[in-house]
N, C-alpha and C positions, 0 to 999 in steps of 0.2 A: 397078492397083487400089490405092486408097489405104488407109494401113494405119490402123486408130484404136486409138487406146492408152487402156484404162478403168483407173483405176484408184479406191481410195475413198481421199477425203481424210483425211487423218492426224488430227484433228479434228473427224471429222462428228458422234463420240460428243456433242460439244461444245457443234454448233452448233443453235439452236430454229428448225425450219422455222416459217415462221407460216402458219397458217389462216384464211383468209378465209369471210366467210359473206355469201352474194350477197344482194341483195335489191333484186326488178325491181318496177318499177310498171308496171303490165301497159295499163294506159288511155293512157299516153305513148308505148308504141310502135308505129313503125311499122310491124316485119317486115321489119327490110332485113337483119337477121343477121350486121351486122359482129360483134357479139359472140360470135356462134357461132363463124365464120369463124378469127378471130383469137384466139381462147383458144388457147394457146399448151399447155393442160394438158386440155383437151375436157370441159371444166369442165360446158358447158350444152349442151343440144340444142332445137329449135324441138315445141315443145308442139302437141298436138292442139285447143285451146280456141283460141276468138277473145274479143280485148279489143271495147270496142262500137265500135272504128274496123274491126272486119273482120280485121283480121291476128290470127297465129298469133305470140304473144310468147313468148320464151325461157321456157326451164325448167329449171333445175336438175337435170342427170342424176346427177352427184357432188361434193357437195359436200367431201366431204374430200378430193378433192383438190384445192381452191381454194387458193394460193399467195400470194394477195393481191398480186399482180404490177398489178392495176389495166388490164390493157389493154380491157379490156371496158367500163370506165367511158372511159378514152380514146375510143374509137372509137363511142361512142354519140351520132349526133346530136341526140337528143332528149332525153339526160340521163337516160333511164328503169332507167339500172340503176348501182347503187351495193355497194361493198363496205365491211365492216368486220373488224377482226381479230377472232378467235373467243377467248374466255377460254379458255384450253385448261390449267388448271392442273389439273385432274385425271385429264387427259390424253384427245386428243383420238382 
């Protein structure tokens, strides 16, 4: 059984997670759900609505916890989903 050792970095008081804030263009995709798939944080889930190609495009289920990690724009054939960092100066 392999043993895991958690501990908090000596510095996290420190450091600023950043905040991403998604924003999909719903008419671009196709529903193939790498972005689901691949969020690394379960950032989005696949929506009930259809774009006018038929598919069911992503949805934002929590957005605070977006990491601005970018895998979701990586892995989008179609380019239909884009991030940006959130102003988070009054606290996010």
């Amino acid at each position: 059984m392999p043993v895991r050792l958690w501990r908090k970095p000596l510095d996290a008081d420190k450091i600023k997670i950043p905040r991403g804030e998604i924003h999909i263009i719903k008419e671009r995709c196709k529903g193939c759900n790498f972005c689901i798939e691949f969020c690394p944080r379960e950032v989005l889930e696949e929506s009930e609505e259809f774009n006018e190609k038929g598919f069911h495009p992503p949805r934002v289920k929590d957005s605070n916890n977006c990491a601005l990690c970018g895998f979701c724009e990586a892995v989008c054939p179609d380019f239909a989903i884009f991030t940006v960092e959130k102003n988070c100066e009054g606290g996010c």
